[in-house]
N, C-alpha and C positions, 0 to 999 in steps of 0.2 A: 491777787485778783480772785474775787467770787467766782469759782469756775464754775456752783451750779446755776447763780445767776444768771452769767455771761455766755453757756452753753450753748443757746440760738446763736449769740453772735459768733459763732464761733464757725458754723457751720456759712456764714452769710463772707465770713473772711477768709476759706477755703475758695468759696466759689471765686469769689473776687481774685486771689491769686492765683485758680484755673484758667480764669479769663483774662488775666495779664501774661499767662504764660504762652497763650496761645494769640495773643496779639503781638505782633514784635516787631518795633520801626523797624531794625534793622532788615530783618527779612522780607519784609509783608510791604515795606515805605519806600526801601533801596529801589529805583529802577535797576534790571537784569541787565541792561544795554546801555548801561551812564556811562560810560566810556566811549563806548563806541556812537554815540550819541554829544558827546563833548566832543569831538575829533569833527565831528561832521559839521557840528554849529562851526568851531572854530576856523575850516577850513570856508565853510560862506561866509563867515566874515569877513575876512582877509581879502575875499572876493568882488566885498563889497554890498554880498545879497543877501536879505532879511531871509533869517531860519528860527524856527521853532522847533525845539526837538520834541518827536515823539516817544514817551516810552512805555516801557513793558514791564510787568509784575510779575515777581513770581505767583503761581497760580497758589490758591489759599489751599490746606491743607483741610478736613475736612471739620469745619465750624459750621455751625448755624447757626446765623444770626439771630435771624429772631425768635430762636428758641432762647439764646441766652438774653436777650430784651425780655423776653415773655418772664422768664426768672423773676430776674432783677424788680418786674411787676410783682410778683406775688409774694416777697418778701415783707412782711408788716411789722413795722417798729413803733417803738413811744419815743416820747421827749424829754427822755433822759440822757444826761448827759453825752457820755457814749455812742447809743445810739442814734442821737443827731450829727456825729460824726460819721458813723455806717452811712445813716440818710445821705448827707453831702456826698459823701463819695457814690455811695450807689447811683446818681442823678446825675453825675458825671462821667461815670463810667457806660452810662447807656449813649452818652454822644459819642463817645470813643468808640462803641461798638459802630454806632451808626456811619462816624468816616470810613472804619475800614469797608466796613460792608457796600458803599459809594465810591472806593477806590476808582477813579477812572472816568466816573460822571463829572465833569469840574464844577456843576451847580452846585448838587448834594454835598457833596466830599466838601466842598469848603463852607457851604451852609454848617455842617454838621463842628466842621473844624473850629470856627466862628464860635459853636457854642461851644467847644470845649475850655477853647483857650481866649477866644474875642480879636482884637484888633487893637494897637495901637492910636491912643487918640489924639487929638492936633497939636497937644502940647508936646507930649514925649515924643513927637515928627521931627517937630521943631527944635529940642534938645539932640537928637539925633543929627539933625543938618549943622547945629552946631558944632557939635565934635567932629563931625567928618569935614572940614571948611576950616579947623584951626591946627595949627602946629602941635608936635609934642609938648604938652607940659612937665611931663613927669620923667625924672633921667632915668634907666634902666640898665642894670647890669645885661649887656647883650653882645653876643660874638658873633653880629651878621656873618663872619668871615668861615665861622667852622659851621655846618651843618651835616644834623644828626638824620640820622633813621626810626623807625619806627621800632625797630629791637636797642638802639639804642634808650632808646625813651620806655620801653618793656622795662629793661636793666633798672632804670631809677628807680619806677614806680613798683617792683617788686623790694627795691631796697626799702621804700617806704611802708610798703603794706608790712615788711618784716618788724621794721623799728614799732610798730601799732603790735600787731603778733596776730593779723589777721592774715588767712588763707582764702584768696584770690584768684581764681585763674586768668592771663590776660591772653586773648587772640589774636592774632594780627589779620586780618581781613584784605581781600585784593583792591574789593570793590568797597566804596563806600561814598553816603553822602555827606559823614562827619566827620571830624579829627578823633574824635577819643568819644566813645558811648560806657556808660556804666551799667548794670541789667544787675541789682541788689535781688531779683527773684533765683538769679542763681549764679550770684556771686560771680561773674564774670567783667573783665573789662575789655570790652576792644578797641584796635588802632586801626587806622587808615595807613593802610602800607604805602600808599601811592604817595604820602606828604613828606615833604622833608623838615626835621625841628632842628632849631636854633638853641646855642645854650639859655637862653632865658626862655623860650618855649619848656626848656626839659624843668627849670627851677618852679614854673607857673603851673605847670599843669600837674605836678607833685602836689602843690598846696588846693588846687583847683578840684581836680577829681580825689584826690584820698584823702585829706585834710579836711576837705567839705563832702563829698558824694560818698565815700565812703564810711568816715564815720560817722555819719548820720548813720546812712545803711545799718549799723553796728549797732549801735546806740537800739535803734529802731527794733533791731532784732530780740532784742533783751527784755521789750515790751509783749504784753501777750497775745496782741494780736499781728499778723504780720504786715497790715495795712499801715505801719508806723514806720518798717522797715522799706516797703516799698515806696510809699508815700501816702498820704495822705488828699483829699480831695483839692484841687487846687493850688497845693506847697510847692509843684513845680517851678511859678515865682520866687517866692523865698528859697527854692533849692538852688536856684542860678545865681539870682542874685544875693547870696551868702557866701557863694563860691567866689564871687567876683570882688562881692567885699573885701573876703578873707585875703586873697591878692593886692589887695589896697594896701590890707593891714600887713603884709608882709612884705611891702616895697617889690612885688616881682609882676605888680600889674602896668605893662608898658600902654602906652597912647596908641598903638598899631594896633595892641588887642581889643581896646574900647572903642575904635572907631570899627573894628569889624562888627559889634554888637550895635552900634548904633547904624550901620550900614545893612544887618540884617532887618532893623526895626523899617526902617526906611523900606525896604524889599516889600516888607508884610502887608506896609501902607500901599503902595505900589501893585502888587500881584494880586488883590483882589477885585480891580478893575483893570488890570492889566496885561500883558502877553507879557511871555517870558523874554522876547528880543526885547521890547521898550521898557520891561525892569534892568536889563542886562545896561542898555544906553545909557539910564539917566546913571549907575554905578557906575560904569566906565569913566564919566568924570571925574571920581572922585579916590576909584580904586587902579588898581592893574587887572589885566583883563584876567588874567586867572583868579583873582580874588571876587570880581565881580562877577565870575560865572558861577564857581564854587559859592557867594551868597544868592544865586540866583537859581541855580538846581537844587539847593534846601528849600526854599518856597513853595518850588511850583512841582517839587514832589507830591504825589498822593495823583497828579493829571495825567493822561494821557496824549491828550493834545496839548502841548502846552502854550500854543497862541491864543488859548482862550483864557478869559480874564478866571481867578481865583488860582486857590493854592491852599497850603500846610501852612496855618497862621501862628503856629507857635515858638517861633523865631522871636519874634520881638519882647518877647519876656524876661529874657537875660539881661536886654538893659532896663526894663522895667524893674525888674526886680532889686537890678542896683540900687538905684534911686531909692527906692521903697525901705531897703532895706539901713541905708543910709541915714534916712529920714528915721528910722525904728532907733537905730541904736546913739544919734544925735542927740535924742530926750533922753538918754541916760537909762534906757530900758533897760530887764535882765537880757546879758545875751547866752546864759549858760543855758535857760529853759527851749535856745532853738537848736539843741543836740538833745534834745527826748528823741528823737526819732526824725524821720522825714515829714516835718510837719510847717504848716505855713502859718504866716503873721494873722492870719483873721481862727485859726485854731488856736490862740495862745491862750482867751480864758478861758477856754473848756480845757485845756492843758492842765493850767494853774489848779483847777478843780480835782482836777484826777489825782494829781501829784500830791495833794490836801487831805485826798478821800484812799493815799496808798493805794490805788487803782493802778495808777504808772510809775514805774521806775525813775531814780534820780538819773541822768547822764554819766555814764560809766569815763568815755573816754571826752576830753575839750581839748582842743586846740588850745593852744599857753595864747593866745591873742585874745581868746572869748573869755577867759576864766575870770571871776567876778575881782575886781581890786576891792 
């Protein structure tokens, strides 16, 4: 890389991973009282009486928002290769600032949300109602009968990051509103202690998170800027659903796990004119009521109130991404150029560019499923 070239951007990719460090779903997204807040719905249930839980944030550490908006303003780039990628990311990185700073407003917060990530459109609803309305098709190695822990599943995925020869730290967490979060800003992984996994949970999410989320991260880090590592503008898409693929392509993606991704998509469509009890109802058809709650507290996270319509719309992108990605590697496209780094399908030929122009590193580590025949 031209490092005197590339020297502003360098400073513009600092800041960027300041401001990812100090924005953090898990801390800043987690309600403080999802528990005890889950206990409360579930018990008006059972009772028969519509509940909306209320929740609570941890209070923000000391950010200003619109000073770091005001930044991201006054950074001026060309249209060169590169930095048309700063550009995209920086233009997305200012709605990110914008939800959190609307944490709790449910208008803004999902206005803001809306433009980060969008919404689910009528078609992929409709492929969503499909999978959650048909049987398993796909057989899966699974031992409903033994169920693991959350240090059990520590245990794999440290075996896995060993067999790689990357260093990891993994957390277990009490509270949580996901199963498993990855955070490549500093190399941690954490668990949802409160979950119990299944032997085909522990084979999936080996291939799921380190296979795909991490070595990407890896990969990413090897590149000179660290916005490759973390991600890229919009690769959120193709980082889920590459993870999702790679489970396809490794026989360990079961039909229980695709119908919760297509049950979140459903939610996202849902929760933005909707309360959090009448997203919970129309799931209960389809799930058990713990599944339907746990996709229905990832939604309408980011509210306070949560009988008011909107939410955290970035759920539905893991089965979009699927799809998408699907579709990508069907036309016989390269699939080794989407481990450059954490980067998405609409970055590939500005990828292809850099990789031409020795700007970017070849993909150190691939998956034996990606690597080119």
């Amino acid at each position: 890389m031209r490092e005197n070239v590339f020297h502003p951007l360098k400073i513009i990719d600092d800041f960027i991973s300041n401001v990812n460090q100090k924005l953090d779903y898990t801390k800043y997204l987690t309600p403080t009282n999802l528990n005890e807040q889950n206990s409360k719905f579930f018990d008006n249930f059972k009772k028969g009486i519509e509940y909306n839980p209320r929740y609570n944030y941890q209070p923000y550490d000391d950010i200003n928002f619109d000073s770091l908006k005001n930044q991201i303003e006054e950074f001026k780039l060309s249209d060169s290769t590169i930095e048309n990628i700063f550009k995209r990311y920086l233009s997305v990185l200012g709605d990110h600032i914008s939800f959190y700073q609307n944490r709790g407003n449910s208008r803004k917060f999902t206005e803001y949300s809306v433009k980060a990530f969008g919404v689910p459109d009528k078609k992929l609803v409709e492929k969503a109602y499909q999978i959650i309305s048909t049987p398993s098709e796909i057989n899966i190695k699974a031992d409903m009968n033994k169920i693991y822990d959350a240090h059990d599943l520590a245990s794999k995925l440290k075996n896995r990051l060993y067999k790689y020869g990357f260093d990891w730290q993994i957390v277990i967490l009490e509270t949580s509103t996901t199963k498993v979060t990855v955070d490549p800003e500093i190399k941690v992984i954490y668990l949802n202690n409160s979950l119990k996994y299944s032997e085909a949970d522990l084979e999936r999410l080996q291939v799921h998170e380190i296979d795909t989320h991490v070595v990407r991260a890896e990969n990413g880090a090897l590149q000179p800027f660290k916005i490759f590592s973390t991600g890229l503008a919009n690769s959120l898409t193709t980082e889920e659903g590459l993870a999702v693929t790679s489970e396809e392509m490794n026989n360990v993606l079961d039909h229980s796990a695709l119908r919760i991704l297509a049950g979140r998509t459903i939610a996202v469509a849902l929760a933005v004119r909707e309360s959090f009890f009448s997203v919970f109802t129309e799931l209960a058809k389809y799930f058990n009521e713990n599944d339907a709650l746990n996709i229905t507290q990832r939604v309408k996270k980011g509210l306070s109130d949560t009988s008011d319509c909107g939410g955290f719309t970035k759920d539905y992108i893991y089965f979009d991404g699927y799809y998408s990605l699907k579709e990508y590697l069907n036309l016989d496209n390269d699939p080794e150029i989407l481990f450059v780094g954490v980067i998405g399908l609409e970055d590939i030929p500005d990828i292809r560019v850099l990789l031409e122009t020795n700007d970017l590193k070849v993909p150190k580590n691939i998956p034996s499923g990606f690597m080119r025949r």
